[in-house]
LOTIMAR-421573 format. One record per residue: residue number from 1; residue in one letter; x, y, z of N, C-alpha, C in turn. Coordinates in steps of 0.02 Angstrom, whole numbers, plus 32768, in hexadecimal, padded with zeros to 4 digits. Each point is the difference from the previous one (the first is absolute). Last residue first. Example, Ala and Ser with C-alpha at 12.3 -4.5 7.8 and 13.67 -1.06 7.14 Angstrom:
REM LOTIMAR-421573
<loro 2,"s",<8282,7F90,8162>,<802A,803B,8003>,<7FD9,8037,8025>>,
<loro 1,"a",<800F,7EE2,7FFC>,<7FD3,803B,8000>,<802D,803C,8000>>,
This chain:
REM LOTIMAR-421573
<loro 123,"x",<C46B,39CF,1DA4>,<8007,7FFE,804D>,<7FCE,8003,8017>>,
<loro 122,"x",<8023,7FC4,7F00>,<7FE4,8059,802E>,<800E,7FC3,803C>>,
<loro 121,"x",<808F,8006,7F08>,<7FE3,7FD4,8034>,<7FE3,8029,8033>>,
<loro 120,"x",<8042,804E,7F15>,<801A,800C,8030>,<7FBB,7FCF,803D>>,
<loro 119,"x",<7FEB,803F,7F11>,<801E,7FD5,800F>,<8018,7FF1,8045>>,
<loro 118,"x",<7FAA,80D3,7FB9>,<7FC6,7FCE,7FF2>,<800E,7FB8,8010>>,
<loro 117,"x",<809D,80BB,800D>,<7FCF,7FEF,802D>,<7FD7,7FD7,8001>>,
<loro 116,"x",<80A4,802A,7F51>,<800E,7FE0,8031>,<7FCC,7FF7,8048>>,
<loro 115,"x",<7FA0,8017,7EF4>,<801C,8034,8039>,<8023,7FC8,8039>>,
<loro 114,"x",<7FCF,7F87,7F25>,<7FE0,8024,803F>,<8027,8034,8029>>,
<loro 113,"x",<800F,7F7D,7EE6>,<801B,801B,8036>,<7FDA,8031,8038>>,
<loro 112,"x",<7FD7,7F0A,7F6F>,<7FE3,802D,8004>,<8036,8034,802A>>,
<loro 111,"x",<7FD4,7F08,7F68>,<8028,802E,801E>,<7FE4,8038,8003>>,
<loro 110,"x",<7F6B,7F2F,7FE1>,<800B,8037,7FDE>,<803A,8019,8038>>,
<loro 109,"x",<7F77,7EFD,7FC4>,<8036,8031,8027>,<7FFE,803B,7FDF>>,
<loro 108,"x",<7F1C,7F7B,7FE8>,<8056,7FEB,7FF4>,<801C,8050,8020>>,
<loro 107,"x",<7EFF,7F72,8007>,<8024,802F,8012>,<8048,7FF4,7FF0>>,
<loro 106,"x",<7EEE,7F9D,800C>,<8046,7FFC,7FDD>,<8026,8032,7FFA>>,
<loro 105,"x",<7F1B,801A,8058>,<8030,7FCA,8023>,<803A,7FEA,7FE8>>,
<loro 104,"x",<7F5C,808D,7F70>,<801B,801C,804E>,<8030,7FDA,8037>>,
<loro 103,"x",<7FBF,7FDC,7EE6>,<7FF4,7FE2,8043>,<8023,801A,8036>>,
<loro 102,"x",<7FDD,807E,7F50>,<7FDD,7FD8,7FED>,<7FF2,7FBD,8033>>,
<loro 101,"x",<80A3,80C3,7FF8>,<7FB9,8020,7FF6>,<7FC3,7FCF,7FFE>>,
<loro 100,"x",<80E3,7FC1,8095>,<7FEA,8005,7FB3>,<7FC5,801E,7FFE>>,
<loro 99,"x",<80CB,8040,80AE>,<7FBC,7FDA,8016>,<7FE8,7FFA,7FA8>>,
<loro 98,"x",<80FC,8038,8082>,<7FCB,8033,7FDB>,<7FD2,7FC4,7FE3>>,
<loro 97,"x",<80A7,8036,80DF>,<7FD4,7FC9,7FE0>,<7FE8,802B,7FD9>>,
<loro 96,"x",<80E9,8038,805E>,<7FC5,8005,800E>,<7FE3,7FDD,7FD0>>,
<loro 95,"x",<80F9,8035,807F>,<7FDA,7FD3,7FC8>,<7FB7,7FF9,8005>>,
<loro 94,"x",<80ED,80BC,8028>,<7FD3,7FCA,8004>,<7FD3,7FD1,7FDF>>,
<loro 93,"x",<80C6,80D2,8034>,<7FF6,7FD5,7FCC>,<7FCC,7FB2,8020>>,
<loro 92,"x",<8050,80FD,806E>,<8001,7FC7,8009>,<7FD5,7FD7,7FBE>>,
<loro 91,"x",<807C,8103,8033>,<7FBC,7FDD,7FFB>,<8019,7FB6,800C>>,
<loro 90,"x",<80A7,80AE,7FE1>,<7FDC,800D,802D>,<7FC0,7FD6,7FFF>>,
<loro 89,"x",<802C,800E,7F14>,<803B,8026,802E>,<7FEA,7FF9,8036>>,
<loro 88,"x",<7F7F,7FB9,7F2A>,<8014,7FEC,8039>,<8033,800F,8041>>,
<loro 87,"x",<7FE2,8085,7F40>,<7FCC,7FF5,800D>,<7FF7,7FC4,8032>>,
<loro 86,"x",<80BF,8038,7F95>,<7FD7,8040,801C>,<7FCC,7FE8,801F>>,
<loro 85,"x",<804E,7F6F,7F80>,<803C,7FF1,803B>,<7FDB,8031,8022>>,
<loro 84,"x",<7FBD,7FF4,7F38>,<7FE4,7FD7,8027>,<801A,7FF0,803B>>,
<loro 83,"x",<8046,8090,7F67>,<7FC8,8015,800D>,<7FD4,7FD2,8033>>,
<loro 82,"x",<80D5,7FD5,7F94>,<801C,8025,8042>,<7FA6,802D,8011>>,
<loro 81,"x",<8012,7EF3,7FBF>,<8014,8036,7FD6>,<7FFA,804E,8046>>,
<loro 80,"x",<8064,7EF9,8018>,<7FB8,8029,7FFD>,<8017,804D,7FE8>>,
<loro 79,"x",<8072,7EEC,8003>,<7FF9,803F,7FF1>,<7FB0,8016,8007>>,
<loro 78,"x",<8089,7F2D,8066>,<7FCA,8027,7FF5>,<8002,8041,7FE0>>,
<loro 77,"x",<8072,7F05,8061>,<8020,8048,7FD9>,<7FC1,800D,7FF6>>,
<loro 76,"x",<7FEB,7F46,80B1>,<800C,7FFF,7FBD>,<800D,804F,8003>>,
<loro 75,"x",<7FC8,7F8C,80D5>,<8050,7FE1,7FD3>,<7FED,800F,7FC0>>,
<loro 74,"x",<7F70,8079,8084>,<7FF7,7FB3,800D>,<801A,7FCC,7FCE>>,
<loro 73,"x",<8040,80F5,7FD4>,<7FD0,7FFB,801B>,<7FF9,7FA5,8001>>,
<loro 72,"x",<80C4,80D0,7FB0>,<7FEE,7FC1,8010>,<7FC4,7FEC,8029>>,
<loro 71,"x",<8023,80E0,7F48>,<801D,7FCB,805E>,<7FEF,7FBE,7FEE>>,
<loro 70,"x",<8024,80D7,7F50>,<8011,7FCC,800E>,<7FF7,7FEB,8046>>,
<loro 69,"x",<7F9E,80E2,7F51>,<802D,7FDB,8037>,<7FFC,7FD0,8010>>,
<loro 68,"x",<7FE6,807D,7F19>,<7FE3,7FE7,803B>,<8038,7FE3,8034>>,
<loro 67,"x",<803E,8061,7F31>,<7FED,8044,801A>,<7FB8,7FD0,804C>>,
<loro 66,"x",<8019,7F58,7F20>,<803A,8039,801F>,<7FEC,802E,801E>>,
<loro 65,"x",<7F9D,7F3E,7FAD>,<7FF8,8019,8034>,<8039,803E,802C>>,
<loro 64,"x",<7FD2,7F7A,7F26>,<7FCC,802B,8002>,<7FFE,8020,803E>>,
<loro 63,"x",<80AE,7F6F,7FCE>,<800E,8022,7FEC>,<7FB8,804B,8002>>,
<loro 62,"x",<8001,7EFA,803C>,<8011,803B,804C>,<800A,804E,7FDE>>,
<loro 61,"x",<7F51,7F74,7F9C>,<8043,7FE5,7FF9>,<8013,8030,802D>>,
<loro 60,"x",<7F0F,7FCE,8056>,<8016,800A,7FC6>,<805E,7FF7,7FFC>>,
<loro 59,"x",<7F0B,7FDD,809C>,<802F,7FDF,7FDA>,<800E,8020,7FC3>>,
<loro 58,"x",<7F5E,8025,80FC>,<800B,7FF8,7FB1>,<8046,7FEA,7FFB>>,
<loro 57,"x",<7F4D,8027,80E3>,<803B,7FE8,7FE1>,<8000,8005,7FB4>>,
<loro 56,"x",<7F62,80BE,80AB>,<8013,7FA4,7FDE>,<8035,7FF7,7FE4>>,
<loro 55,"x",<7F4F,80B1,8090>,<8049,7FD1,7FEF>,<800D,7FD6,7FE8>>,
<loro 54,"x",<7F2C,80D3,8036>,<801C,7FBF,8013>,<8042,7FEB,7FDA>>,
<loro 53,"x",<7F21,80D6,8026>,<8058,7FE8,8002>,<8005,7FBB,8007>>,
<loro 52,"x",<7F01,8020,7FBC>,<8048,801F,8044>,<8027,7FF9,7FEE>>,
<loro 51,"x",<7F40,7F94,7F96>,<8002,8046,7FEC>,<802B,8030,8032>>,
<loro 50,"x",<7FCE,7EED,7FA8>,<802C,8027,8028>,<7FEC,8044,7FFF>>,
<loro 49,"x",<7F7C,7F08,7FA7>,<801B,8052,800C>,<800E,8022,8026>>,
<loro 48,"x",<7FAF,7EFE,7F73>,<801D,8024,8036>,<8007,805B,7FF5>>,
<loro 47,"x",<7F74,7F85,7F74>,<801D,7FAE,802F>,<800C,8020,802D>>,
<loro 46,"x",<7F8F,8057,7F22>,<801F,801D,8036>,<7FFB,7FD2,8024>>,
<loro 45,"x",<7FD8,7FB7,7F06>,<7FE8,8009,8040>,<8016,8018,8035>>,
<loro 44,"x",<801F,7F9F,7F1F>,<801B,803B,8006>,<7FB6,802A,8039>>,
<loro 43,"x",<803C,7F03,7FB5>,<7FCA,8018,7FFD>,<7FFB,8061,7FF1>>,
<loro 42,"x",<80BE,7F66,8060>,<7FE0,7FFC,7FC0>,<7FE2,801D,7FDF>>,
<loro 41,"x",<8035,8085,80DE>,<8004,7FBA,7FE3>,<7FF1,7FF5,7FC9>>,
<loro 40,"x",<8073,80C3,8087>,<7FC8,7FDF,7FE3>,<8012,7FD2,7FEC>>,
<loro 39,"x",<806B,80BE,80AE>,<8000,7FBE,7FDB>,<7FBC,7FFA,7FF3>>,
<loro 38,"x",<8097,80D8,8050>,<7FB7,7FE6,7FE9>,<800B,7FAE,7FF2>>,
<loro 37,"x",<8085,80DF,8076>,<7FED,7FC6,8009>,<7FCE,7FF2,7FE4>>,
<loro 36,"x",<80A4,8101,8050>,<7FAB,7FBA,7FF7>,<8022,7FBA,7FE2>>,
<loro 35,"x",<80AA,80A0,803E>,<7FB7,8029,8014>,<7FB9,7FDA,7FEB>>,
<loro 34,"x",<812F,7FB3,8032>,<7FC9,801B,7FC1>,<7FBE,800F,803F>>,
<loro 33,"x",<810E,7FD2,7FFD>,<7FD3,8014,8028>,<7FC9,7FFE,7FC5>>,
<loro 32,"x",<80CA,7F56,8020>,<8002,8049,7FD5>,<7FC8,800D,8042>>,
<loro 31,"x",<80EE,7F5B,7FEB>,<7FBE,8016,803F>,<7FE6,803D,7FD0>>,
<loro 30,"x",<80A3,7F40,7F96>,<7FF8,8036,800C>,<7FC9,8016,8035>>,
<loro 29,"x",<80A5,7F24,7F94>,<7FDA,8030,8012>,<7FE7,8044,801A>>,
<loro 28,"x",<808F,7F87,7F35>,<8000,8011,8036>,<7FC6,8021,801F>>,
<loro 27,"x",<8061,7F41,7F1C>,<7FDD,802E,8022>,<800D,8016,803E>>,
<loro 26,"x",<8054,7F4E,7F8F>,<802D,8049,7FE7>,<7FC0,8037,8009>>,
<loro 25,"x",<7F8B,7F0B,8041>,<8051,7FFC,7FDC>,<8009,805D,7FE6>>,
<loro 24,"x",<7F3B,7FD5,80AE>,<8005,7FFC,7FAF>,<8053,8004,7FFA>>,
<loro 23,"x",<7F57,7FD2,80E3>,<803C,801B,7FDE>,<7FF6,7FD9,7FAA>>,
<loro 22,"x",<7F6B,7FE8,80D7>,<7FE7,802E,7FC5>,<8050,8005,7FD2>>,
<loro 21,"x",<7FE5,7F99,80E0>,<7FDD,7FD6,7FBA>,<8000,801E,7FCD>>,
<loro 20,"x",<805E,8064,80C1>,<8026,7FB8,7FF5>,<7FE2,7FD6,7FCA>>,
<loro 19,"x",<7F9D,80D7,8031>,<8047,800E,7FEA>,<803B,7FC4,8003>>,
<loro 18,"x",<7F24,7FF6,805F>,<7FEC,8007,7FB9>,<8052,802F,7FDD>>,
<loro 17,"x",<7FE7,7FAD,80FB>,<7FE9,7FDB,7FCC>,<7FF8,8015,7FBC>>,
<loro 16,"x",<8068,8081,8092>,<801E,7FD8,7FFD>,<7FDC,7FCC,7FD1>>,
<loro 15,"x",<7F91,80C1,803B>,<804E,8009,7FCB>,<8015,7FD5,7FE8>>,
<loro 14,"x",<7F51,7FD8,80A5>,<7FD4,8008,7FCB>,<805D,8014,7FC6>>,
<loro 13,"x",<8026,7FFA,80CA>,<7FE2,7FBD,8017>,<7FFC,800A,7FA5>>,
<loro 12,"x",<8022,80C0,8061>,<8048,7FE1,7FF8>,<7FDA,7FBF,7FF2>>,
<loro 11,"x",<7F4A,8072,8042>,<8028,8028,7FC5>,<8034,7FE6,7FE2>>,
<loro 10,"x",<7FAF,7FC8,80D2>,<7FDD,7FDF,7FD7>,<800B,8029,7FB5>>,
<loro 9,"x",<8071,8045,80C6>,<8023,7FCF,7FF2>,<7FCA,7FD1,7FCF>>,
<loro 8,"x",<802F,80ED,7FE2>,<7FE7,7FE3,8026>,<8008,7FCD,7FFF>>,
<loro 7,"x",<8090,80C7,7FC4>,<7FE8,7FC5,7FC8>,<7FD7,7FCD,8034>>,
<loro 6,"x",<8078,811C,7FF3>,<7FE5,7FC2,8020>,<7FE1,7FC2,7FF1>>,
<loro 5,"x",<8095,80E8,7F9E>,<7FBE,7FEF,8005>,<8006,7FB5,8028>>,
<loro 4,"x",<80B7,8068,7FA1>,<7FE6,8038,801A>,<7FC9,8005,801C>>,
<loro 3,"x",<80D1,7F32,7FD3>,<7FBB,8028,7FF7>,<7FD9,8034,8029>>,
<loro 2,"x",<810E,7FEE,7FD9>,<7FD3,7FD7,8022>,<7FAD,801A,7FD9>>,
<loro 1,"x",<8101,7FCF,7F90>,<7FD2,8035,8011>,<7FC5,7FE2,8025>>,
């Protein structure tokens, strides 16, 4: 089954690495969607925050993933769930900077899905 959605090539970059490090023995991964983002620290201090759509990888036994669909994405099996498939449909899967509350200059990866236009190279 082909993907219904687009995988940028810094998107495929970011799969590949943390789906070549991240594997857990009789686990499978999965693509979800979630709506925020908090990290704190020690301290129980707001560090980071998402408050947009965004993507992320998880891990569970493949059996939790019944009724998801299967591709292959930057040589690995991927289940995503069929809400999250919706929702990237037609869009492009990217990779955007989300910045720490605490030090602005430190920044880690966030999957993000963009309108194909937005992606789209201007002439």
């Amino acid at each position: 089954m082909d993907l219904p959605f687009t995988i940028s090539p810094e998107a495929e970059q970011y799969l590949r690495e943390r789906l070549a490090n991240d594997t857990d023995e009789g686990m499978e991964p999965s693509l979800t969607r979630a709506y925020r983002l908090e990290v704190r620290d020690k301290s129980g201090t707001l560090v980071e925050r998402c408050d947009r759509e965004h993507f992320f990888l998880g891990y569970s036994p493949p059996a939790k993933h019944a009724g998801f669909s299967h591709f292959e994405v930057a040589g690995f099996n991927l289940a995503v769930h069929p809400n999250t498939l919706e929702k990237l449909r037609g869009r492009v899967l990217s990779v955007q900077q989300l910045a720490r509350l605490d030090h602005p200059s430190q920044t880690r990866d966030i999957l993000v899905a963009i309108p194909i236009d937005e992606n789209t190279p201007k002439v």
